[in-house]
Gaussian input, Z-matrix of N, CA and C with variables (Angstrom, degrees):
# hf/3-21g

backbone

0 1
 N
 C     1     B1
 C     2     B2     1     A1
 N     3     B3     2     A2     1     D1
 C     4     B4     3     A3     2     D2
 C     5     B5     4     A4     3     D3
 N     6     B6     5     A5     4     D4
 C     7     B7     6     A6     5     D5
 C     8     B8     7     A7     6     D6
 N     9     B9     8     A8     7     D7
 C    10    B10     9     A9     8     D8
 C    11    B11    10    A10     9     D9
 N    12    B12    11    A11    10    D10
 C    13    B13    12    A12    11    D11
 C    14    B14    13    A13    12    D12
 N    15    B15    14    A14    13    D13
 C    16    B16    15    A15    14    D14
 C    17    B17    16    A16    15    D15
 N    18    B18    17    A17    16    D16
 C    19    B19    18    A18    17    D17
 C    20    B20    19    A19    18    D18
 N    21    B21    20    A20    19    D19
 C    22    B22    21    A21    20    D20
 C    23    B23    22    A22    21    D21
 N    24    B24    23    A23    22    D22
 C    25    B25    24    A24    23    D23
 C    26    B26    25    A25    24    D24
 N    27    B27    26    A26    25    D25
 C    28    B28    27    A27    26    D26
 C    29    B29    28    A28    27    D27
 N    30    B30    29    A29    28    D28
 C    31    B31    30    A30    29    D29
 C    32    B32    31    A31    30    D30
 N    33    B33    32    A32    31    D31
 C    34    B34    33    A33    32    D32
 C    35    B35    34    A34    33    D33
 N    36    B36    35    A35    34    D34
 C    37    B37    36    A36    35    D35
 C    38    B38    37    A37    36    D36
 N    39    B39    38    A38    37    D37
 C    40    B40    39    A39    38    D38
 C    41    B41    40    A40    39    D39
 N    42    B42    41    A41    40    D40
 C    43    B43    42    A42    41    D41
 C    44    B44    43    A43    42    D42
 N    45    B45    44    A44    43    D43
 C    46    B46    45    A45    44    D44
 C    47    B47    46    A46    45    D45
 N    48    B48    47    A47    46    D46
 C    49    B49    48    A48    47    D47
 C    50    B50    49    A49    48    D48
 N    51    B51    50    A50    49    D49
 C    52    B52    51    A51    50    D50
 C    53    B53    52    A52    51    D51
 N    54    B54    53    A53    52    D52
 C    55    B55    54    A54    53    D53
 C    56    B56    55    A55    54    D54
 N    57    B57    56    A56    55    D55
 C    58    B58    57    A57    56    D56
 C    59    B59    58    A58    57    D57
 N    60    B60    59    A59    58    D58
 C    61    B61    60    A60    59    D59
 C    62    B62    61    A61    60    D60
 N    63    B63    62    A62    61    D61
 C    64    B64    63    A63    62    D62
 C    65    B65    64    A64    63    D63
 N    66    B66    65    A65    64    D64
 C    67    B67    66    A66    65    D65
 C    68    B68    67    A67    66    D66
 N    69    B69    68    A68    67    D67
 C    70    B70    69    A69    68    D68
 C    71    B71    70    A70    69    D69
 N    72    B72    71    A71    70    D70
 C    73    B73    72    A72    71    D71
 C    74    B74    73    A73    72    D72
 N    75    B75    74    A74    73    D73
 C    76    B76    75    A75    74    D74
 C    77    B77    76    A76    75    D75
 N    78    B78    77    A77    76    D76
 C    79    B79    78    A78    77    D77
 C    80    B80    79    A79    78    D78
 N    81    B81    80    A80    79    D79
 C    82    B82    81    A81    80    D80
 C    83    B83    82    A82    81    D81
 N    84    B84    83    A83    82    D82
 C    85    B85    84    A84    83    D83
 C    86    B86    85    A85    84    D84
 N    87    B87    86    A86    85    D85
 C    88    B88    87    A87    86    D86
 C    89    B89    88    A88    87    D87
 N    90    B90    89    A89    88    D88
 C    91    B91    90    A90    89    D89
 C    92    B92    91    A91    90    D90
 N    93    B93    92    A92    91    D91
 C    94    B94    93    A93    92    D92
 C    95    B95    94    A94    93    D93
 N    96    B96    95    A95    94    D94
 C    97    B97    96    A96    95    D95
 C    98    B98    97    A97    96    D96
 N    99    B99    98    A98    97    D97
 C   100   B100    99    A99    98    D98
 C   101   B101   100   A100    99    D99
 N   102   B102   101   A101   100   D100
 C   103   B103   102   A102   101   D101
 C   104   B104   103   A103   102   D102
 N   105   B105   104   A104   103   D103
 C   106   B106   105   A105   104   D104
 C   107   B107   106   A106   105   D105
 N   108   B108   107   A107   106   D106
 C   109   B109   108   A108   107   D107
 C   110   B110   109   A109   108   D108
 N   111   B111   110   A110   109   D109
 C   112   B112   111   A111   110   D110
 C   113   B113   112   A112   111   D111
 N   114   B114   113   A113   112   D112
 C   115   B115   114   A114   113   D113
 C   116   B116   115   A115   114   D114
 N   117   B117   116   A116   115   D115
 C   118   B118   117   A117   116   D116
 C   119   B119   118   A118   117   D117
 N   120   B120   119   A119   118   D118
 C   121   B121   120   A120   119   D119
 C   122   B122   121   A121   120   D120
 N   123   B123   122   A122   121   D121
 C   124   B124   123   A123   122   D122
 C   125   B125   124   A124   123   D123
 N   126   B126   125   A125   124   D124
 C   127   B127   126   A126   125   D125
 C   128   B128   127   A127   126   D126
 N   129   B129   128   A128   127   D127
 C   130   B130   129   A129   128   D128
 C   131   B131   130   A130   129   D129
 N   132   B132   131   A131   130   D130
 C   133   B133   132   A132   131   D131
 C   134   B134   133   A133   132   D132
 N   135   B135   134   A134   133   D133
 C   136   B136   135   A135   134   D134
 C   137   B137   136   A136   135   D135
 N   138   B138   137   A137   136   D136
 C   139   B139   138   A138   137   D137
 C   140   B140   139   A139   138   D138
 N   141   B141   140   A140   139   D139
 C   142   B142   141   A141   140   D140
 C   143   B143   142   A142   141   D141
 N   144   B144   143   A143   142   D142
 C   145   B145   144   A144   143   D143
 C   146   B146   145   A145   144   D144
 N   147   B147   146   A146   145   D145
 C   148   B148   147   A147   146   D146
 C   149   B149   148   A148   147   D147
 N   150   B150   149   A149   148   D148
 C   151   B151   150   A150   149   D149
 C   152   B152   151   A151   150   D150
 N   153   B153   152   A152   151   D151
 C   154   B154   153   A153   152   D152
 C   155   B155   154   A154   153   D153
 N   156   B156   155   A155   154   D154
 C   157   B157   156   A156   155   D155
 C   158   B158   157   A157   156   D156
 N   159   B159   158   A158   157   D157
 C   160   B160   159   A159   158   D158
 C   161   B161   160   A160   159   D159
 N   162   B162   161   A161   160   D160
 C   163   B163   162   A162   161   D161
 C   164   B164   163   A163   162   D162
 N   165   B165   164   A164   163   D163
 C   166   B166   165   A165   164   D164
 C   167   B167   166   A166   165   D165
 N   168   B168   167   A167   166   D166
 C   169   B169   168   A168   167   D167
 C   170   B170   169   A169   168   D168
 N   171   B171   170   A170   169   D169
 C   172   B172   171   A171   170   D170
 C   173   B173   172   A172   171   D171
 N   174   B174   173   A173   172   D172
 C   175   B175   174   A174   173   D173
 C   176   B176   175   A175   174   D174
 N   177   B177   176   A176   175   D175
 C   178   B178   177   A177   176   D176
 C   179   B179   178   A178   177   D177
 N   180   B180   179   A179   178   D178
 C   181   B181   180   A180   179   D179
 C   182   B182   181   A181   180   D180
 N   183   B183   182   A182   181   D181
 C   184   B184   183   A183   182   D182
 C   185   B185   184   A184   183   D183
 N   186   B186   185   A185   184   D184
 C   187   B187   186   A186   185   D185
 C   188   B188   187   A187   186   D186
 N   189   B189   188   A188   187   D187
 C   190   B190   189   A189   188   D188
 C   191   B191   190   A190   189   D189
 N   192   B192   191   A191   190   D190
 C   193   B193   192   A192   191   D191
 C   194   B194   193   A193   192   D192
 N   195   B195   194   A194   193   D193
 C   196   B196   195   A195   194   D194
 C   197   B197   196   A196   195   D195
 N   198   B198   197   A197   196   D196
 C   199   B199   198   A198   197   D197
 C   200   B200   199   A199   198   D198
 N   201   B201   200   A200   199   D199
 C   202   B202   201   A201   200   D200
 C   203   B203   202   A202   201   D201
 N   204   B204   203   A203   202   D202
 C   205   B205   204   A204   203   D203
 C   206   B206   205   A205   204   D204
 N   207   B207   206   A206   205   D205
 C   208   B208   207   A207   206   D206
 C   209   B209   208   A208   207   D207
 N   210   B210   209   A209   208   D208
 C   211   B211   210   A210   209   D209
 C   212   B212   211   A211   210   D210
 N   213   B213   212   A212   211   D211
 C   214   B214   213   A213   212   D212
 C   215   B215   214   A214   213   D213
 N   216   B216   215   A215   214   D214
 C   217   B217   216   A216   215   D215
 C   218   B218   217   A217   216   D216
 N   219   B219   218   A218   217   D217
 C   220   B220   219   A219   218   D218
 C   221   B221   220   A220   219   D219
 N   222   B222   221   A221   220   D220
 C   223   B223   222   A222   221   D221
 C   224   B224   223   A223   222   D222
 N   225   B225   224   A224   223   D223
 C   226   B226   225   A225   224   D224
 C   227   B227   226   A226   225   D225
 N   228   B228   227   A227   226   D226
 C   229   B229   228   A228   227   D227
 C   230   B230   229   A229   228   D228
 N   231   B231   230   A230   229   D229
 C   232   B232   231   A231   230   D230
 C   233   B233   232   A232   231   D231
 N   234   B234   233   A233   232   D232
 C   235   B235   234   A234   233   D233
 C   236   B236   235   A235   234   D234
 N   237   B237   236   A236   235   D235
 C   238   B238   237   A237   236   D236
 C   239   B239   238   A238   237   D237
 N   240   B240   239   A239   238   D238
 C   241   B241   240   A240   239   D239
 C   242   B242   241   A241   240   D240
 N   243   B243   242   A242   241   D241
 C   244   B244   243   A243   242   D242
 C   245   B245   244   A244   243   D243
 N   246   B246   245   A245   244   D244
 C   247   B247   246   A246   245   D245
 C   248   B248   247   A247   246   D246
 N   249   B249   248   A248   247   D247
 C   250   B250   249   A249   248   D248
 C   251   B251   250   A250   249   D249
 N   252   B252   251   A251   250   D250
 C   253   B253   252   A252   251   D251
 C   254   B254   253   A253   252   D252
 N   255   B255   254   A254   253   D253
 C   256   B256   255   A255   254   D254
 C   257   B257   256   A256   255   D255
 N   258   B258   257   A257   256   D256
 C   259   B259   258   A258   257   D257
 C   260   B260   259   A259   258   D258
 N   261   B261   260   A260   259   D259
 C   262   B262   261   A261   260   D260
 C   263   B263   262   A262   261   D261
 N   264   B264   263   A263   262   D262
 C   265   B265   264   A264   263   D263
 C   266   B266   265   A265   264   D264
 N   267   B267   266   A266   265   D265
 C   268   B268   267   A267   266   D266
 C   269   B269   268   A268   267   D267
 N   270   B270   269   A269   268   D268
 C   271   B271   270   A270   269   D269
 C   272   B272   271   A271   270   D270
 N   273   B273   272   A272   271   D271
 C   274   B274   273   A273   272   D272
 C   275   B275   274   A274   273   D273
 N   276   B276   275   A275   274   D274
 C   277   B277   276   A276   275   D275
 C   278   B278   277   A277   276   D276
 N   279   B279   278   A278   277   D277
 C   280   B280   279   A279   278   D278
 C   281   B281   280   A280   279   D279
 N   282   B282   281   A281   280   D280
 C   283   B283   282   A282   281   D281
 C   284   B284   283   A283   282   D282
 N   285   B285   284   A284   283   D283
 C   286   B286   285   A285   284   D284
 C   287   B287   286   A286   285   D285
 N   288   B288   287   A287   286   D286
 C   289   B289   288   A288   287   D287
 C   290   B290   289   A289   288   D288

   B1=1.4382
   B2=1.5150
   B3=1.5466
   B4=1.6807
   B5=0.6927
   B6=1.1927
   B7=1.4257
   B8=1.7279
   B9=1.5653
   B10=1.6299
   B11=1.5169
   B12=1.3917
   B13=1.4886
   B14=1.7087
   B15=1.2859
   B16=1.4346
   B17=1.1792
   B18=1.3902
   B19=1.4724
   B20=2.0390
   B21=1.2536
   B22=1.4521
   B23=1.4266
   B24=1.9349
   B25=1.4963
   B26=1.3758
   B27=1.5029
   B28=0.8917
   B29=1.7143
   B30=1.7659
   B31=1.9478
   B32=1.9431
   B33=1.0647
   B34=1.2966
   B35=1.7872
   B36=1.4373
   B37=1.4725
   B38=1.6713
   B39=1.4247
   B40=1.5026
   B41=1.2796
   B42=1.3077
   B43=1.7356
   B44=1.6257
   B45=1.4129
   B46=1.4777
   B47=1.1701
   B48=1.6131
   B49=1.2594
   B50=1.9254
   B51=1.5497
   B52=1.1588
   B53=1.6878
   B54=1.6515
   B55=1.6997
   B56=1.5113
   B57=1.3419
   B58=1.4682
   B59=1.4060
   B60=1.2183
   B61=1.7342
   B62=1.7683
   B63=1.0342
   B64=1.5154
   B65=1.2310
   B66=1.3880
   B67=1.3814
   B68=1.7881
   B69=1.1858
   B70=1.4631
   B71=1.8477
   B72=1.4827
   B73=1.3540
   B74=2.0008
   B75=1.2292
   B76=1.2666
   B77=1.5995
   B78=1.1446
   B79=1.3555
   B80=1.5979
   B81=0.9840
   B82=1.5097
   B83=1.7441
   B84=1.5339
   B85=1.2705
   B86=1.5024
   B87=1.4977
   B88=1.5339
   B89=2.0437
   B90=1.3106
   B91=1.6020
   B92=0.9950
   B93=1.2630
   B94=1.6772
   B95=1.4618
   B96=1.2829
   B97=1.5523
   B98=1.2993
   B99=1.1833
   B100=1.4848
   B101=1.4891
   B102=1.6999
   B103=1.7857
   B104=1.8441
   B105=0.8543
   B106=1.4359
   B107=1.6125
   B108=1.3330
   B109=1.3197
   B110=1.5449
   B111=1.1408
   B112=1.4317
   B113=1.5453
   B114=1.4899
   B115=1.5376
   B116=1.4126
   B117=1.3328
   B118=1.6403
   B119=1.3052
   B120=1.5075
   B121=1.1338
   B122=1.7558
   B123=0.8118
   B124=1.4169
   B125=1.8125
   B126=1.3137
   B127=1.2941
   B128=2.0449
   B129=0.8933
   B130=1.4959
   B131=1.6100
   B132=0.9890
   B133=1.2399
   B134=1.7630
   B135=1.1171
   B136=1.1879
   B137=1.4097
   B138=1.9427
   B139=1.2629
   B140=2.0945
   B141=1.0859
   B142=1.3532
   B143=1.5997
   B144=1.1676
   B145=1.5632
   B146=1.8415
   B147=1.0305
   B148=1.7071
   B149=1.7690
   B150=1.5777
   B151=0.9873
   B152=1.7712
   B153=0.7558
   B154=1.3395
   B155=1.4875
   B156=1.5595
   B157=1.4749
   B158=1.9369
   B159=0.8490
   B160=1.3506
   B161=1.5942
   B162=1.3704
   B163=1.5489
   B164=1.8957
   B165=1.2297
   B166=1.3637
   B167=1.4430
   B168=1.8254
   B169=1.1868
   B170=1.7722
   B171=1.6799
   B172=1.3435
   B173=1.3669
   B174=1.7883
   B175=1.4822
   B176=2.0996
   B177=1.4552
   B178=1.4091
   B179=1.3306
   B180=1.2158
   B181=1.6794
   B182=1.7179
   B183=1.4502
   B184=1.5517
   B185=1.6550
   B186=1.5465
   B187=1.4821
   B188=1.4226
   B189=1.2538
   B190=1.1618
   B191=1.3044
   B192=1.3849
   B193=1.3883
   B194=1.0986
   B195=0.6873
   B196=1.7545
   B197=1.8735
   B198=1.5493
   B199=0.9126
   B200=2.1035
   B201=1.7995
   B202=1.6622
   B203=1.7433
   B204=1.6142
   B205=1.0825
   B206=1.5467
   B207=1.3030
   B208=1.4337
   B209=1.5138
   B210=1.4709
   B211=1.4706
   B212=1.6832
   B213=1.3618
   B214=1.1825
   B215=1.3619
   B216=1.2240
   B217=1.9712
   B218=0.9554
   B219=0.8786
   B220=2.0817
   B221=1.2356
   B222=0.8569
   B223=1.7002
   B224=1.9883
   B225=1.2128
   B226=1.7652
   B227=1.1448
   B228=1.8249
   B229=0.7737
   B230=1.9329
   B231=1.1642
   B232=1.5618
   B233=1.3944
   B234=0.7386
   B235=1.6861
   B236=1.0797
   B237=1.5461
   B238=1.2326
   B239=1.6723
   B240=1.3568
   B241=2.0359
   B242=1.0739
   B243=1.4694
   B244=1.8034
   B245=1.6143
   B246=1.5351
   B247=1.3801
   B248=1.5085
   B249=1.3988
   B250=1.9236
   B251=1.4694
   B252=1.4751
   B253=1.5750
   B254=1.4220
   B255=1.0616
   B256=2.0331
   B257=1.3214
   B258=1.4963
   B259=1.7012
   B260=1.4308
   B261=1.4030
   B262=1.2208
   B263=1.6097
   B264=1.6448
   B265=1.2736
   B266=1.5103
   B267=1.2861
   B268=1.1137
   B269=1.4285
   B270=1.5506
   B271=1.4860
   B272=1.3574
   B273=1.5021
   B274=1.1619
   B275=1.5586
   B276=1.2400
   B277=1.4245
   B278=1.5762
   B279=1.1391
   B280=1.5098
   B281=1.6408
   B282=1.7599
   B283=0.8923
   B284=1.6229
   B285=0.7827
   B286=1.6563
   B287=1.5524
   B288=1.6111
   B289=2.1174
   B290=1.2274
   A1=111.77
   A2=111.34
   A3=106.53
   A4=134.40
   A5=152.96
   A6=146.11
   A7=86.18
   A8=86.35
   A9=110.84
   A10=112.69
   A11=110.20
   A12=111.67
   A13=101.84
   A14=115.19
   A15=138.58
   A16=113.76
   A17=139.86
   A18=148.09
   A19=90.91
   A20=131.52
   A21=124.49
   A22=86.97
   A23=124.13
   A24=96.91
   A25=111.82
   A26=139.71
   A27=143.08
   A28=88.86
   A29=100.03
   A30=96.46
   A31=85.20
   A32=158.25
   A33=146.85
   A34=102.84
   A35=112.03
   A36=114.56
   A37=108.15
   A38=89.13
   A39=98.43
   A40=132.79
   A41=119.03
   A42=127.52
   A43=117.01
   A44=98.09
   A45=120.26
   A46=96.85
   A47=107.52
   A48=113.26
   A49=97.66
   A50=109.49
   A51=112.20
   A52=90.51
   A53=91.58
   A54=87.13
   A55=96.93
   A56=131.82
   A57=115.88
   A58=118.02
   A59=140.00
   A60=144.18
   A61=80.01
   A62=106.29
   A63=146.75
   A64=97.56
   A65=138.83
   A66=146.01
   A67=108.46
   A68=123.23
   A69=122.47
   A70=97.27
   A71=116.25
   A72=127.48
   A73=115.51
   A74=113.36
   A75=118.54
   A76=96.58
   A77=128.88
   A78=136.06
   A79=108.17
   A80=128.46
   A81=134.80
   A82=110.85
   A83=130.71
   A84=112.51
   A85=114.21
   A86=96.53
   A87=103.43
   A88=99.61
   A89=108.96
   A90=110.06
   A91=110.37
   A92=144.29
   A93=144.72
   A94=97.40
   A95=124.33
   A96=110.11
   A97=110.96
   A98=133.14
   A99=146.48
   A100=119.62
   A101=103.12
   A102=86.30
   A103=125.35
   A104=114.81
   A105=105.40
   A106=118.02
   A107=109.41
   A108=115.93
   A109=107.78
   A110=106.88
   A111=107.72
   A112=120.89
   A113=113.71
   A114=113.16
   A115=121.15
   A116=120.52
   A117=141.82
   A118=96.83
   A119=134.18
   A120=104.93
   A121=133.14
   A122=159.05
   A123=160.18
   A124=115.77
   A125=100.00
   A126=94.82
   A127=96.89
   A128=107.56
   A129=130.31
   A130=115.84
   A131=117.97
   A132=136.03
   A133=137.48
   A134=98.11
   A135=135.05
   A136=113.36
   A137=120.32
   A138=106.96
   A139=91.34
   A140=116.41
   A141=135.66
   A142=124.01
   A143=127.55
   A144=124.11
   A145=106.82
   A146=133.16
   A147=133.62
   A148=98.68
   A149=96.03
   A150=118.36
   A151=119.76
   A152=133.70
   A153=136.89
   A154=139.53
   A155=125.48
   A156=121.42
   A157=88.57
   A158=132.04
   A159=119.98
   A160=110.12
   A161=111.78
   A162=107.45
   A163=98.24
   A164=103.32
   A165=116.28
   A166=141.99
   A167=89.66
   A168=103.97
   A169=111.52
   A170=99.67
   A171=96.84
   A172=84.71
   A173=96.28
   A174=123.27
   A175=97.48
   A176=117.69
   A177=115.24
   A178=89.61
   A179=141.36
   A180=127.53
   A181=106.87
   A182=99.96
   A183=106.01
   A184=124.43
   A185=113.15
   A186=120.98
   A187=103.47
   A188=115.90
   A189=125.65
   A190=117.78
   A191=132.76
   A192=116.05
   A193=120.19
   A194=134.61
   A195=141.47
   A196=83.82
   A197=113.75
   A198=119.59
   A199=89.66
   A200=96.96
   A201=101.92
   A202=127.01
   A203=108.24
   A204=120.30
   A205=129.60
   A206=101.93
   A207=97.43
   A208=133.67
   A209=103.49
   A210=103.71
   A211=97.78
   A212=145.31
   A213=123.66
   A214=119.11
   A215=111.72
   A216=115.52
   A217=111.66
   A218=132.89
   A219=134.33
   A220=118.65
   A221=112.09
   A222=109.05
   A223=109.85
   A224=99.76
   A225=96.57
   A226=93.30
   A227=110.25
   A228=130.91
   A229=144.62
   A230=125.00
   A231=122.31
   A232=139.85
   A233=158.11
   A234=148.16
   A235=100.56
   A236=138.01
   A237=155.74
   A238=113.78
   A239=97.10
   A240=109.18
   A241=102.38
   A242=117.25
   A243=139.93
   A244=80.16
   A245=142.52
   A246=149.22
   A247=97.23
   A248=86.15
   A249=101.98
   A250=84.06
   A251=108.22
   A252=121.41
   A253=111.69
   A254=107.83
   A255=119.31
   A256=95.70
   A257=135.22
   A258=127.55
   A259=111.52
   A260=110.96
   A261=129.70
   A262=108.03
   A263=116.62
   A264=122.26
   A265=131.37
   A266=152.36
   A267=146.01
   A268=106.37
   A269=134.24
   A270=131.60
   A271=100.43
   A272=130.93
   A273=114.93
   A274=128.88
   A275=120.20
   A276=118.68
   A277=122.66
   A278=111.96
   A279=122.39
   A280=125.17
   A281=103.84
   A282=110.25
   A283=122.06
   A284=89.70
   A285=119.85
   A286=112.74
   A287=118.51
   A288=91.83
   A289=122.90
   D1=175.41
   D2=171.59
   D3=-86.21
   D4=156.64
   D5=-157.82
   D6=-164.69
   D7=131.99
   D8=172.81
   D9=-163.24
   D10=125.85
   D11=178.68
   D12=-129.33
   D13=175.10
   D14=-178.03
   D15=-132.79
   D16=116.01
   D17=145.76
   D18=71.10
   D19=21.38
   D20=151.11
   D21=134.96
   D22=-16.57
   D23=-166.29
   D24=-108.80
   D25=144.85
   D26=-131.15
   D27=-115.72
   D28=118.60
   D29=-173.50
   D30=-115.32
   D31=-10.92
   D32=176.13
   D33=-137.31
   D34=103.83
   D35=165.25
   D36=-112.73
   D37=133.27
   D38=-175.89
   D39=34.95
   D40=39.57
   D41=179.77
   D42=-91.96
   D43=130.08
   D44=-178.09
   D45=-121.77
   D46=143.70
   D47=164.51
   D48=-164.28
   D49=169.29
   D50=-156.94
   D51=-143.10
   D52=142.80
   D53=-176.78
   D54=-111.64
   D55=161.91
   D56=150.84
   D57=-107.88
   D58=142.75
   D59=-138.80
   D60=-94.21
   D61=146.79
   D62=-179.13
   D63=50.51
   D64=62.03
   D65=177.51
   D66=-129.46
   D67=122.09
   D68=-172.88
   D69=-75.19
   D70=120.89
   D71=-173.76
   D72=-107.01
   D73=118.86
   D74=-167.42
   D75=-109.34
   D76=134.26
   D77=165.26
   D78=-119.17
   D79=120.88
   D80=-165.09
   D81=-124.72
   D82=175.69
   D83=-165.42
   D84=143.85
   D85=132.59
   D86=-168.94
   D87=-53.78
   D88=166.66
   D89=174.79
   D90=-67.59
   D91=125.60
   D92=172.15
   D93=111.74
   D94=-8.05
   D95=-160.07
   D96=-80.08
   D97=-11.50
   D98=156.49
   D99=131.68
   D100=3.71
   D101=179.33
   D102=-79.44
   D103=19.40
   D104=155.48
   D105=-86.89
   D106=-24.20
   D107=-167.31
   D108=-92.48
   D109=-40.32
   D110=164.66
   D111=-73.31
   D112=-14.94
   D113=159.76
   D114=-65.90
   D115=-45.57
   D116=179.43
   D117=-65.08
   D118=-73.41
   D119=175.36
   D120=-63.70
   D121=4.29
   D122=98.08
   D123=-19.26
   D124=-28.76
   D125=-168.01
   D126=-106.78
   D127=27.61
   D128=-165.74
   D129=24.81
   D130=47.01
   D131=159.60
   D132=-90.06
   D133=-9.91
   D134=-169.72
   D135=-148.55
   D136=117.24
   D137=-165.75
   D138=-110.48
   D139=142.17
   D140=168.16
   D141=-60.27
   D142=69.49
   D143=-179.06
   D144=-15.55
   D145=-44.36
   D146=172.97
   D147=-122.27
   D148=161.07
   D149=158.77
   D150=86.07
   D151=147.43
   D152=161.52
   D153=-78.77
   D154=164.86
   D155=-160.63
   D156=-128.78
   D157=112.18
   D158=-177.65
   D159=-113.63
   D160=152.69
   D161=179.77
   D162=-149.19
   D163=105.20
   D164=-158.17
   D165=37.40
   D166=43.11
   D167=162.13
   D168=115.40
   D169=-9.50
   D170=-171.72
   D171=-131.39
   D172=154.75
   D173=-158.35
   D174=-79.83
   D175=131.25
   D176=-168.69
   D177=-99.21
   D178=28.71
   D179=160.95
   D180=-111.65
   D181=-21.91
   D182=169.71
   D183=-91.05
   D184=13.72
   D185=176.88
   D186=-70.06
   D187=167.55
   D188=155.37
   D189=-74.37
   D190=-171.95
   D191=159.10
   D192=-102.74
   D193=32.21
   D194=-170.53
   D195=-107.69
   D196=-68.06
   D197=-136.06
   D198=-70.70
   D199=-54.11
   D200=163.18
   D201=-17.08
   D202=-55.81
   D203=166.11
   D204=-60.05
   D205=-31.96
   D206=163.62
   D207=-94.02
   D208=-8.62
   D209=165.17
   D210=-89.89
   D211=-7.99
   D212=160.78
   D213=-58.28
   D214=-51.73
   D215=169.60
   D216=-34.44
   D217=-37.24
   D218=-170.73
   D219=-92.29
   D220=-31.85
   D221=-174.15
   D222=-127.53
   D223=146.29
   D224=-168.67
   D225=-145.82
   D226=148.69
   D227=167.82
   D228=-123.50
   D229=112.03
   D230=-172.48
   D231=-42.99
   D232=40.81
   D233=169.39
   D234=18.69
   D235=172.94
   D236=136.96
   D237=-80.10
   D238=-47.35
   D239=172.30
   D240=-96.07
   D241=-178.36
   D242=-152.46
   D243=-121.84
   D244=40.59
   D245=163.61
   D246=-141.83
   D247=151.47
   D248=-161.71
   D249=-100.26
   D250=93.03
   D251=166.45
   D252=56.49
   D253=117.49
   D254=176.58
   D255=-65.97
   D256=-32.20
   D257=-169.73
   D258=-55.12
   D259=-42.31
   D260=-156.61
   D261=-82.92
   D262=123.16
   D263=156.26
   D264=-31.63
   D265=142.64
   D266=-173.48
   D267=-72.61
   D268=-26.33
   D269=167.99
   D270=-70.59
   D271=-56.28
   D272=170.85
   D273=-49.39
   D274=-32.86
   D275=163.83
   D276=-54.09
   D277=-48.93
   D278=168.42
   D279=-46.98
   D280=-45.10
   D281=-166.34
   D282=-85.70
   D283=1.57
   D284=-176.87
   D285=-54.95
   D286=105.02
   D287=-173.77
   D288=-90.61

């Protein structure tokens, strides 16, 4: 599962979850409970100290970028705010393709 923490506190322990392709996906959750962070990482913007991000079966931190880039075209993802994720550093915001 994923595992992601910040400055000692632990916001994703051991979470699995499974999407099915052309299925509309809702993730819901008290505030703080971690779904933005667990969106970013899925949405590879955010990398997970454990665990893997898979997209039919193959690991999306081990793509190339060619291939990375083209599974970004296909699939998109929402913010809640008009800022590309509060988690994210402002170099990381930038750097983003």
């Amino acid at each position: 599962g994923l595992y992601k923490s910040f400055e000692g506190k632990t916001v994703l322990n051991n979470i699995n979850v499974s999407f099915e392709s052309g299925k509309t996906n809702l993730i819901i959750g008290q505030s703080g409970s971690g779904k933005t962070v667990l969106m970013t990482c899925i949405g590879g913007l955010l990398f997970p100290e454990e665990g893997e991000v898979l997209y039919n079966g193959r690991d999306f931190l081990a793509m190339k970028k060619k291939e990375e880039q083209q599974l970004r075209r296909e699939r998109g993802m929402r913010c809640q705010s008009a800022a590309l994720c509060d988690s994210m550093a402002v170099l990381e915001k930038v750097m983003v393709p």
